[in-house]
N, CA, C and O of each residue as an XYZ file, in Angstrom:
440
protein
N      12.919     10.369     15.003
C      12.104      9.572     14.081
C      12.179      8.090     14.452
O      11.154      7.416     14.347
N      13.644      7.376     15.000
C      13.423      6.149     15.397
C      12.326      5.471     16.271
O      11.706      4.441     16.007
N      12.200      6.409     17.557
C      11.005      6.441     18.389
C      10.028      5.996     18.183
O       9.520      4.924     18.510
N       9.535      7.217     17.331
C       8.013      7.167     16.461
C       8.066      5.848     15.664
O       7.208      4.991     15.875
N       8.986      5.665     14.809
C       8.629      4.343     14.134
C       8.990      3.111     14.635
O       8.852      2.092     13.958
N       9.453      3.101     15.787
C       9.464      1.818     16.452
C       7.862      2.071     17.214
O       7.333      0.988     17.465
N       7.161      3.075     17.548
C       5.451      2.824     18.028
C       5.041      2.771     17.432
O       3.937      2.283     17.673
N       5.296      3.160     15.909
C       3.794      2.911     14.513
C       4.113      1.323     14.068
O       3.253      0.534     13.675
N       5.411      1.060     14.204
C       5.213     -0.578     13.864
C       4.886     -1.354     14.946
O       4.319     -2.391     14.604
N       5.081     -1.191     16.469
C       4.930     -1.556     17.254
C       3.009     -1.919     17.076
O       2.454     -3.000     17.270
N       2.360     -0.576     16.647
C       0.975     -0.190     16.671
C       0.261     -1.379     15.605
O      -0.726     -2.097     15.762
N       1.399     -1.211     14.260
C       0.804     -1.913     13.613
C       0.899     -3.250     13.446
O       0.100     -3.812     12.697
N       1.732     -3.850     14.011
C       1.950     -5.413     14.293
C       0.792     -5.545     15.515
O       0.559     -6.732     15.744
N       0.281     -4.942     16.063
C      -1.156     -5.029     17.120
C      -2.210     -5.444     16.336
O      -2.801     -6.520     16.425
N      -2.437     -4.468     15.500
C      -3.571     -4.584     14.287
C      -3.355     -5.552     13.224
O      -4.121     -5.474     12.264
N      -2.222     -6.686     13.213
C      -1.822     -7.457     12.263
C      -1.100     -6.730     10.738
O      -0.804     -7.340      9.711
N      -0.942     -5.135     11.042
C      -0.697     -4.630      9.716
C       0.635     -4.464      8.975
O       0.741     -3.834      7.923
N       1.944     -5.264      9.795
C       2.788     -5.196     10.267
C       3.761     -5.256      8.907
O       4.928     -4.865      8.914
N       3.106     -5.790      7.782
C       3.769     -5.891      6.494
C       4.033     -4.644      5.532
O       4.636     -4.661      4.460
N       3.453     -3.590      6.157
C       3.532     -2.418      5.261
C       5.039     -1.971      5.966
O       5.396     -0.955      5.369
N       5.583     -2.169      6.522
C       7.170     -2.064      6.801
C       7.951     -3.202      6.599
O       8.836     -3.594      7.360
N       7.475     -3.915      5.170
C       8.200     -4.716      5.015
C       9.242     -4.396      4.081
O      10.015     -5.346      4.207
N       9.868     -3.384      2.954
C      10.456     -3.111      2.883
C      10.956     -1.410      3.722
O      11.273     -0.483      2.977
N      10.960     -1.305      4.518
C      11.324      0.111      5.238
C      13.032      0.310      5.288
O      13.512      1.427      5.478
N      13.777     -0.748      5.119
C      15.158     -0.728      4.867
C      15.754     -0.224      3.773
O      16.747      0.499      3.691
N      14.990     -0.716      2.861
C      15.182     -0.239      1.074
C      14.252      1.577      1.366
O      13.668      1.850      0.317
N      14.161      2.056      1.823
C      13.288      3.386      2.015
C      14.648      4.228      2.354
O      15.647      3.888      2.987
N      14.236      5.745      1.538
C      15.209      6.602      1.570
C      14.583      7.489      3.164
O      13.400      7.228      3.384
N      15.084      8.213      3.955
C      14.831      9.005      4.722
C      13.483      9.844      4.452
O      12.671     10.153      5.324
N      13.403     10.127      3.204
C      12.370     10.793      2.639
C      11.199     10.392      2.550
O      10.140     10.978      2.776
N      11.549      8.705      1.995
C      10.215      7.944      2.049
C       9.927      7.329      3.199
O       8.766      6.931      3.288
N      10.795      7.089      4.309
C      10.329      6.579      5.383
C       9.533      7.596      5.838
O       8.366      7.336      6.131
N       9.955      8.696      5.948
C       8.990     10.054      6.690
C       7.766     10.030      6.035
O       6.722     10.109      6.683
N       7.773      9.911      4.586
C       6.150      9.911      4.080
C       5.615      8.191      4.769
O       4.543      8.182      5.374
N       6.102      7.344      4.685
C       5.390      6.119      5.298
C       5.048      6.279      6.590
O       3.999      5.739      6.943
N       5.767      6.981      7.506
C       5.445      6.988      9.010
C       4.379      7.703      8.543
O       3.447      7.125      9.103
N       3.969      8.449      7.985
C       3.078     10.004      8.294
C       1.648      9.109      7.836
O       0.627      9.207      8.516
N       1.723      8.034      6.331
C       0.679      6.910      6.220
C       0.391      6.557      7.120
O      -0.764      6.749      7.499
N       1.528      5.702      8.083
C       0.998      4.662      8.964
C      -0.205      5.481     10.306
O      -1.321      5.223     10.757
N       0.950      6.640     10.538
C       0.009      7.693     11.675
C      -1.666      8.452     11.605
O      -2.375      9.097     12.377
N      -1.765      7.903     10.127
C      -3.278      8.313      9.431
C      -3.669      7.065      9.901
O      -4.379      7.196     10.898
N      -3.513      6.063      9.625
C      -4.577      4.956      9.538
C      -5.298      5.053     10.892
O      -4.771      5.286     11.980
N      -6.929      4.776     10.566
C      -7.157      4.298     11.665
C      -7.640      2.829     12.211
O      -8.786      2.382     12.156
N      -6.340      2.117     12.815
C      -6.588      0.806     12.854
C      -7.624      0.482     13.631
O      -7.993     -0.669     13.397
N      -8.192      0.975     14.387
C      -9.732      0.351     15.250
C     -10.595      0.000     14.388
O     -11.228     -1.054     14.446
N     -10.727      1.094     13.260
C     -11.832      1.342     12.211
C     -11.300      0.047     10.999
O     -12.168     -0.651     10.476
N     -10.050     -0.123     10.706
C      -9.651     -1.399      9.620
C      -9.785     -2.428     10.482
O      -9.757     -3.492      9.864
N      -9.926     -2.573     11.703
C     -10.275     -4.219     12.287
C     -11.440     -4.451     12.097
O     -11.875     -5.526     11.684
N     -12.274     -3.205     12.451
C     -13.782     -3.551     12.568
C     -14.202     -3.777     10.976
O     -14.949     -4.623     10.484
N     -13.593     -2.913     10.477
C     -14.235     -3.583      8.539
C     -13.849     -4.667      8.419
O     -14.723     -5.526      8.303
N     -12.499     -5.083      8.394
C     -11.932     -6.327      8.228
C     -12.758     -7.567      8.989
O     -13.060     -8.663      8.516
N     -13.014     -7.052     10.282
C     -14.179     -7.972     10.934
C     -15.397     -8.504     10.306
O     -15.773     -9.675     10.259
N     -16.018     -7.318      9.773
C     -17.536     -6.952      9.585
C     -17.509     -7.780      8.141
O     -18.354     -8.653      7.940
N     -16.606     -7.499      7.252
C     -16.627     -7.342      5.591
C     -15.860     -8.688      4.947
O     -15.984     -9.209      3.839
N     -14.934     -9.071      6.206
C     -13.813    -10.342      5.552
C     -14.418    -12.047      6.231
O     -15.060    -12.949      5.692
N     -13.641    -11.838      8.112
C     -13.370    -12.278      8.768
C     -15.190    -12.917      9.104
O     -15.250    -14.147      9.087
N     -16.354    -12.297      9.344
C     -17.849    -12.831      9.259
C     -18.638    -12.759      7.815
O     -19.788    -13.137      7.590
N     -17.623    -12.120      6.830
C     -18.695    -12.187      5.479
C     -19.353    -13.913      5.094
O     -20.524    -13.986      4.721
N     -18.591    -15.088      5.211
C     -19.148    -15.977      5.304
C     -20.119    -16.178      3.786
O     -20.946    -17.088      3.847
N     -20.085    -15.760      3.089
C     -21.081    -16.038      1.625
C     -19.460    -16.662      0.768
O     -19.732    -17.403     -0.176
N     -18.321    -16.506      0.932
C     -17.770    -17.119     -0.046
C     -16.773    -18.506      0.762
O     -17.107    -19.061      1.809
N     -15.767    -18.767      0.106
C     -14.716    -20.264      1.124
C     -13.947    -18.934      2.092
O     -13.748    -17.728      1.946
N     -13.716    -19.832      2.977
C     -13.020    -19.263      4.207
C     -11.344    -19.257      3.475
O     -10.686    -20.229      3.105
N     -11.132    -18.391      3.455
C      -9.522    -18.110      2.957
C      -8.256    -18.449      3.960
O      -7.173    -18.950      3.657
N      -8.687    -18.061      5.125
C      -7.505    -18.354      5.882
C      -7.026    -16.856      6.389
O      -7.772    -15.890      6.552
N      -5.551    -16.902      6.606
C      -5.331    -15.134      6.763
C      -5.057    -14.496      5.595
O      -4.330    -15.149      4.846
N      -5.318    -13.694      5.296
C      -4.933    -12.643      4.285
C      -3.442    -12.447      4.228
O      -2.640    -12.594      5.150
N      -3.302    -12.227      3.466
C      -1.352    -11.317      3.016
C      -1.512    -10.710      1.957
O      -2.199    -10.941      0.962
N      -0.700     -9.758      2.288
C      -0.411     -9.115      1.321
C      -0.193     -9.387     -0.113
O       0.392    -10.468     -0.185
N      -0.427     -8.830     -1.440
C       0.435     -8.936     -2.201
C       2.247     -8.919     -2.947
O       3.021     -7.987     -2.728
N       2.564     -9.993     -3.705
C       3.614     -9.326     -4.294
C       4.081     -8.226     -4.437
O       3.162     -7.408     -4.415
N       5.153     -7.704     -4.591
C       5.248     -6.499     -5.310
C       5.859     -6.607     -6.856
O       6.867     -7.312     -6.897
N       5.606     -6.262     -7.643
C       5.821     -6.100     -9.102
C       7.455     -5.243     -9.153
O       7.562     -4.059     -8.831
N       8.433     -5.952     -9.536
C       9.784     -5.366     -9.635
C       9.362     -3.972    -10.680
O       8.371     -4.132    -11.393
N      10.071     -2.691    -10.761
C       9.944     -1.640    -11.513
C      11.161     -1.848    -12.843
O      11.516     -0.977    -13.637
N      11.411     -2.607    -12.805
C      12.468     -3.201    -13.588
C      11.937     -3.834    -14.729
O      12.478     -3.723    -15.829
N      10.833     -4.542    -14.522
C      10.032     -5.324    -15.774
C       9.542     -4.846    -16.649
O       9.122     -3.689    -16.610
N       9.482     -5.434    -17.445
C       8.760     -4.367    -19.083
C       7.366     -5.350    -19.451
O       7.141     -6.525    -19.161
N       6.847     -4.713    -19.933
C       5.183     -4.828    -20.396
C       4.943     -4.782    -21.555
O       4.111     -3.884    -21.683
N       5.292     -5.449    -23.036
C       5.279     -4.951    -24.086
C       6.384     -4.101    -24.319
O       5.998     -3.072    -24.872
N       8.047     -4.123    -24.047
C       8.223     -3.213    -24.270
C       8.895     -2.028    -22.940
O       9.978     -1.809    -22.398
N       7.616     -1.551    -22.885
C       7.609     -0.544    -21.927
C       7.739     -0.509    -20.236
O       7.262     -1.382    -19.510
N       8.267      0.333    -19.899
C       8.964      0.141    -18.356
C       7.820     -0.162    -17.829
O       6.955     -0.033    -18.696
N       7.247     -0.606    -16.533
C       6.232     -0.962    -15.773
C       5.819      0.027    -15.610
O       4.699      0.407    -15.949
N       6.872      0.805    -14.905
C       5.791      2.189    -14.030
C       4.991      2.810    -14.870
O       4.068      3.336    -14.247
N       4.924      3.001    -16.111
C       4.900      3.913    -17.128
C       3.784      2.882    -17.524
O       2.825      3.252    -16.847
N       3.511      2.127    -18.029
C       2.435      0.865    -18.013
C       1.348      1.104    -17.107
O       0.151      1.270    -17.340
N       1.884      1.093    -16.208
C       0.755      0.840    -15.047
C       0.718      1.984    -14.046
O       0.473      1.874    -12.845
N       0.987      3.063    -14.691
C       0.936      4.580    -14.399
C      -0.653      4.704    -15.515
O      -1.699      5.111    -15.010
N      -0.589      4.291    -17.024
C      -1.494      4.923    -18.114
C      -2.709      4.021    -17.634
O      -3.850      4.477    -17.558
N      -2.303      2.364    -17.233
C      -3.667      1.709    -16.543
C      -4.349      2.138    -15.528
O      -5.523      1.795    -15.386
N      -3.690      3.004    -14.607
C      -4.103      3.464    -13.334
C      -5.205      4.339    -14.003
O      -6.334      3.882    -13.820
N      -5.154      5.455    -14.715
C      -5.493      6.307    -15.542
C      -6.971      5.897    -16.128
O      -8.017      6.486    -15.859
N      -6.838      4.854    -16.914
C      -7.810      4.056    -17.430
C      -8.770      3.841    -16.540
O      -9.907      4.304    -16.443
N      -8.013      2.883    -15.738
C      -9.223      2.318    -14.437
C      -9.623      2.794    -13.997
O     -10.656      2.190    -13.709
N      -9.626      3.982    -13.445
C     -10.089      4.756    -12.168
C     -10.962      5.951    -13.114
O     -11.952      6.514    -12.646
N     -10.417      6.250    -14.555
C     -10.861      7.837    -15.306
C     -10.497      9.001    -14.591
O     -11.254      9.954    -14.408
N      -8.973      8.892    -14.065
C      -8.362      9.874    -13.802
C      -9.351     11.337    -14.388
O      -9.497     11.285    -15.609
N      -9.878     12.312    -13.872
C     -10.015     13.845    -14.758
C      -9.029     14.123    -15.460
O      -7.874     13.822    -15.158
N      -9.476     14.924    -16.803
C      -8.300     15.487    -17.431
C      -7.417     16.304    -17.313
O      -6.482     16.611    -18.053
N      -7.986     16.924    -15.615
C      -6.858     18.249    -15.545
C      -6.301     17.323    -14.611
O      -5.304     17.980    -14.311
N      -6.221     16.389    -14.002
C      -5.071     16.242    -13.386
C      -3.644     15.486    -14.283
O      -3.608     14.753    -15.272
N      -2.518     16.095    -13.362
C      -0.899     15.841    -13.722
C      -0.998     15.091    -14.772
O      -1.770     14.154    -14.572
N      -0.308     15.117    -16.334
C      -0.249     13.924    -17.226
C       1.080     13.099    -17.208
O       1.136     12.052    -17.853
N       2.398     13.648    -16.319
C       3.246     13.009    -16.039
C       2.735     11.775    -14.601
O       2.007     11.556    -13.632
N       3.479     11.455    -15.210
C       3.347      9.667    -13.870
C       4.011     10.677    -12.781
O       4.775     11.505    -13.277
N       3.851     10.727    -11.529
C       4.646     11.074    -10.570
C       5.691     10.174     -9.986
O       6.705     10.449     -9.344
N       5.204      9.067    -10.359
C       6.361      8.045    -10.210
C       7.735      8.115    -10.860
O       8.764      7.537    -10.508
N       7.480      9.188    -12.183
C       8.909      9.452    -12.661
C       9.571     10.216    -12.350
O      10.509     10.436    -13.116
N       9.483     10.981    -11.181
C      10.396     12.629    -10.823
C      11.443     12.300     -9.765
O      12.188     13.182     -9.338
């Protein structure tokens, strides 16, 4: 597994994408294997050329500069109250109109 993920970051610091292994240290064995298996889906030819087409020449708004990533939101914080994940597990829900048959537990809690 070291291999492989020294070429998917290798791959993705090519494509500038290099921040999605920015916490990979804090990652259990388990979740690194599901992140490599993300990173090995993407297809970065196809995110340059959008990023090209859609960001980098859209030109109708101010020139931003480079992009970065977002923050990440500690899972530790409360919202009213209530744990984050669990918050913004029921907003996810909202926003999108999850269907009703899918899972009503957060999967984030197992």
């Amino acid at each position: 597994m070291r291999d492989e993920a020294k070429r998917l970051r290798a791959r993705a610091e090519a494509h500038g994408q290099d921040h999605v292994f920015r916490w990979w240290r804090t990652l259990s064995q388990a979740g690194r294997r599901r992140l490599l298996a993300q990173v090995r889906a993407i297809g970065f030819e196809l995110l340059d050329a959008l990023i090209e087409r859609h960001v980098a020449r859209a030109g109708a708004g101010p020139r931003l500069g480079k992009l970065m990533p977002a923050e990440p939101v500690p899972l530790t914080a409360s919202v009213r109250g209530l744990p984050v994940r669990k918050t913004a597990w029921s907003m996810s829900r909202m926003s999108f109109r999850i269907p009703r048959n899918w899972p009503s537990r957060c999967p984030m809690q197992a």
